[in-house]
N, C-alpha and C positions, 0 to 999 in steps of 0.2 A: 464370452466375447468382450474385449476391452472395450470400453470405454472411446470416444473421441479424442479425450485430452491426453486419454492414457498412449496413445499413439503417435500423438504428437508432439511437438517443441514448441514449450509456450514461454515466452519472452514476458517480464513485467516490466512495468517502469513504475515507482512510488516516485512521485512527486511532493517534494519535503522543503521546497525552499522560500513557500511564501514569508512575510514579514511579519504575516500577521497585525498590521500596523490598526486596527478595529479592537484589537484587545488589550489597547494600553499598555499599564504597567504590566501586565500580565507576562507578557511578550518583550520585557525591553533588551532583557538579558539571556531569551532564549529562544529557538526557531518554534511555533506552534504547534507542531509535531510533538515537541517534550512537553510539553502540559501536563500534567499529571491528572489520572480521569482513577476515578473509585478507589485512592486510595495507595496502590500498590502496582498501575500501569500508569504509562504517557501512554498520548494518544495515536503515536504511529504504531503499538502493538497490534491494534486491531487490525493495518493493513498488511502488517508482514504475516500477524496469524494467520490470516483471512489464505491469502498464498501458501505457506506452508503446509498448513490442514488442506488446500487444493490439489498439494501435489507439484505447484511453481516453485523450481529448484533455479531457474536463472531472473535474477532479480537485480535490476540497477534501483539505484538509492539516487534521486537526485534533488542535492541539496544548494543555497544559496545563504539566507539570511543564517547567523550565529550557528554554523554548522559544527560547529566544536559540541554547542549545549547537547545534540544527538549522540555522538561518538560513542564516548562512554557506556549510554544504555545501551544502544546497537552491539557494540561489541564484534562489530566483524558479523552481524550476523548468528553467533552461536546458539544464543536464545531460541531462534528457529531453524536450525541444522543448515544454515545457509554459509556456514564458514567451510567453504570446500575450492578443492585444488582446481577442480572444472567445474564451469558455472557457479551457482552460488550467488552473495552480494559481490557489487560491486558499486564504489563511490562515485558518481559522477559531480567532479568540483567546475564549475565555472574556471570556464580557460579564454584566454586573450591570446591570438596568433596561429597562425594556420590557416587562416579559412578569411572570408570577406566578414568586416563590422559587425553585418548584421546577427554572423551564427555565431559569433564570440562571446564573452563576459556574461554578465546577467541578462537574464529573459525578461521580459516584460511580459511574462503569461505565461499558462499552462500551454496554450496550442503553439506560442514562441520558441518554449521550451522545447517541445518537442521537434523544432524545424531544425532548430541548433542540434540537433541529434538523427536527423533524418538519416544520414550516410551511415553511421552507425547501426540504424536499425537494420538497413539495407543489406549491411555484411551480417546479421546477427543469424538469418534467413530461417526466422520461426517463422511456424503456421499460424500465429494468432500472437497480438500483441496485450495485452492486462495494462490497460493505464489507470491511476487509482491515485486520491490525496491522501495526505495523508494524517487531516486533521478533521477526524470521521470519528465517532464509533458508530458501528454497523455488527450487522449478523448476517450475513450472506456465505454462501456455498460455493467458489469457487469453479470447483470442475463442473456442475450444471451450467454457469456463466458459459465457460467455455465449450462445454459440449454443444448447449442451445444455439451460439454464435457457427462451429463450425458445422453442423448440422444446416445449417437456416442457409448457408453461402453467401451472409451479410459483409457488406463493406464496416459496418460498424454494427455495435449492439450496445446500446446503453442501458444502462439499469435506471430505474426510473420509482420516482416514492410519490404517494399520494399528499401533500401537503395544504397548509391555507393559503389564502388568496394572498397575503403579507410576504411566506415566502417566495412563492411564485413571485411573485413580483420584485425578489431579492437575486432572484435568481435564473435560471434555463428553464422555462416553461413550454413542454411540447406537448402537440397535439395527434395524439397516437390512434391510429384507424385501423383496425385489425392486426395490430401487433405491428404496425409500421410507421414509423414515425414520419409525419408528412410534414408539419410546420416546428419554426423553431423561434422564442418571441425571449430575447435575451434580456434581461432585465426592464421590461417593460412594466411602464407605469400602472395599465390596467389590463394584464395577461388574459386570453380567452381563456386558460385551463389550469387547474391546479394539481396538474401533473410536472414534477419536474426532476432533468436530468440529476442524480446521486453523485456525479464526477467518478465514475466506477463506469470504462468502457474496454470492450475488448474490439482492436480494428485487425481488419488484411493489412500486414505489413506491406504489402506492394500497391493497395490503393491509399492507405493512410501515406506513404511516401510523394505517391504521385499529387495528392491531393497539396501536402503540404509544397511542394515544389509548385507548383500550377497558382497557390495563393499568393504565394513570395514572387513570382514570375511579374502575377498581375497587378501587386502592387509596387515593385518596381519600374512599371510602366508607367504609372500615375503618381507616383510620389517622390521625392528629392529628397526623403529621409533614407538615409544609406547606415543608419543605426538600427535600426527595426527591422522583420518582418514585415511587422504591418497584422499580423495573425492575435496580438491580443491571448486574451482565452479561450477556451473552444468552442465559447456560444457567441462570439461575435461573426468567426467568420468560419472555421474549419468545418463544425457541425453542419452548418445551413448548406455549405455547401455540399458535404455528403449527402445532406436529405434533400439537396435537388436531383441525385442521382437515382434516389425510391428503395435504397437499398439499406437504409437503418433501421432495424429495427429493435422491438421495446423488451425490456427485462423488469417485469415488475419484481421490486423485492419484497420480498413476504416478512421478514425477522424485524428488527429493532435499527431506525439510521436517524444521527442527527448530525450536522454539522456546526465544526465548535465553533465558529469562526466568529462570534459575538459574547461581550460576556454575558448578554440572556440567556443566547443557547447553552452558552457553560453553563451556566446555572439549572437552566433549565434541563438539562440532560443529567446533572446530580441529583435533582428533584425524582425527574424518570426512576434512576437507580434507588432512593430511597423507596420509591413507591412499588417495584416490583416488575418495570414495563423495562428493563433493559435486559431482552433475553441474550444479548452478544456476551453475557458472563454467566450462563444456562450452560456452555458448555466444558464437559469437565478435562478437556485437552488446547482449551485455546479459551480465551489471548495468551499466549506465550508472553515473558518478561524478563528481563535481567532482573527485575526486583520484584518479582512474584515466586512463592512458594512452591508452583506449578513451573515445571520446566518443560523441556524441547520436545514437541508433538514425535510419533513413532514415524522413524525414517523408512518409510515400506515401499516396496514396490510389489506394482501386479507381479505375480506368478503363473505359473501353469493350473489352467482350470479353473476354481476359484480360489484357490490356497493364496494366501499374501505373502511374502519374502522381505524381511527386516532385516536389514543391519544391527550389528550388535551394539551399535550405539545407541536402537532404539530402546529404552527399558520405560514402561510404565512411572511415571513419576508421582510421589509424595500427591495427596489429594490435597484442598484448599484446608481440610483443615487438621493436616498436621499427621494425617493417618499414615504410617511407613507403606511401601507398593509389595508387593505379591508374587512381582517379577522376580524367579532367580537371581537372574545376575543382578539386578540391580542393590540384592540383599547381600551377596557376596561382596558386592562392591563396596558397600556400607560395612558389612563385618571387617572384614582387611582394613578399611580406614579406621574402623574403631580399634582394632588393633594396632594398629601402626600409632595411633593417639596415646592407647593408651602404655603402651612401649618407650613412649619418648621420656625424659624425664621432665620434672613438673619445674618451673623457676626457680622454686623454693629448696630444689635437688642441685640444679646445677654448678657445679662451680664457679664461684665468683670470680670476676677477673679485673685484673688490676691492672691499669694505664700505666704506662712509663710517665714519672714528674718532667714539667717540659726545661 
């Protein structure tokens, strides 16, 4: 029997356009997201992997600050078999015109973000939506996220980490009562709990819709700023309000998650990796990279029974350290390229050629 997600149409959205303006120099000349984490990844690999290895073949990418710095790595996508004619990635650039001030140009937040994109979701008409930052490393399971979500018939599911009192207090601190998230204490000074949201949710596209409408409604009752929302990020006001409706509930994650967004954390998250606690590079198929050794995870889908059905673009790639793969075709592929190298003629054969004098 498949699977929940295997059933359905799961919609992501990465969220790539913070400033990152906490990391200084770090960040002058490029979006957060490209940061470079152990060496041979930036740090949006782990969200696109994280998707990939789940099985999320439609992916918006939405960027804002030095969205150029991404391009290049992303690559269309290819890295994680996401450069495809249907579904796949896709850019979403900050756009001016069409629609009222507020949904136009840059967001002022993740939950802003998403309101400027409401209508779009709306046509997209998945069963589940994956919203994720993208300046994370993390170890989590994707199609569990989504199974447990569309299982549960939550209006949201947020993934949730054990932290200290410090981040809590830097961050979405909730209070979870039998897997349901009841309170939501958004950057508060002295948080009851040191549970707090990972910025990793999957919502009901038709209440994550209605909710963000119903936000934007009531604060345009009450306010005479006609640039905003009014929605911030999604622990100011999107979240609280879903958990007044009793229908959030909690996704502990079990693997490795910090967020970069400090240069402690940076730091402290390369400490993690020297020390042997970042199991999100435990696995021998993912992070995916344009500049990692390891390439594009196997493009499979269920089959009949339990047999898997692969494209033949999927081959087993090159292990991290250097070892050739096993796969057929993928050694055929290699042999033919070594032949066709070694066919060519070498520089030192070529004939020389000589310019016209001007």
């Amino acid at each position: 029997m498949l699977r929940a997600s295997h059933r359905s149409r799961i919609l992501a959205i990465v969220q790539a356009g913070g400033e990152g303006s906490r990391m200084d120099v770090l960040t002058r000349e490029r979006a957060k997201p490209a940061l470079p984490f152990a060496g041979e990844y930036q740090l949006i690999d782990f969200a696109l992997s994280a998707l990939s290895h789940g099985g999320v073949s439609d992916v918006w990418l939405g960027v804002q600050y030095q969205a150029t710095s991404l391009a290049r790595h992303v690559a269309g996508g290819r890295p994680w078999d996401l450069d495809r004619t249907q579904g796949g990635l896709q850019w979403l650039m900050p756009e001016q015109g069409g629609g009222p001030a507020a949904l136009t140009g840059f967001s002022a937040g993740n939950a802003d973000d998403l309101a400027g994109r409401a209508d779009d979701i709306r046509r997209a008409g998945a069963d589940a939506v994956v919203v994720l930052s993208a300046d994370s490393v993390f170890s989590l399971d994707v199609r569990e996220l989504v199974d447990a979500h569309l299982d549960s018939g939550a209006s949201c599911t947020v993934v949730t980490v054990e932290g200290t009192a410090e981040q809590a207090a830097a961050k979405a601190a909730l209070t979870v009562e039998d897997g349901v998230v009841t309170r939501v204490e958004y950057k508060a000074e002295n948080p009851s709990s040191t549970t707090i949201a990972a910025e990793i949710f999957v919502y009901d596209p038709a209440e994550l819709v209605e909710a963000l409408e119903e936000l934007r409604r009531r604060h345009n009752e009450t306010a005479q700023d006609e640039e905003h929302t009014g929605l911030g990020d999604f622990g100011e006001t999107l979240l609280p309000h879903l958990v007044e409706g009793g229908r959030v509930h909690a996704f502990p994650m079990q693997g490795y998650w910090r967020d970069m967004g400090t240069p402690v954390d940076y730091l402290v998250g390369h400490r993690d990796l020297l020390d042997g606690r970042v199991d999100a590079l435990d696995h021998p198929d993912r992070p995916s990279s344009a500049g990692s050794r390891s390439c594009r995870p196997p493009a499979c889908a269920p089959g009949p029974s339990s047999r898997t059905r692969c494209s033949p673009r999927a081959a087993t790639c090159a292990g991290r350290s250097g070892a050739p793969s096993s796969d057929p075709a993928w050694s055929s592929r290699r042999a033919r390229s070594s032949r066709t190298a070694s066919s060519s003629p070498t520089p030192a054969s070529r004939p020389r050629r000589t310019w016209p004098r001007a």
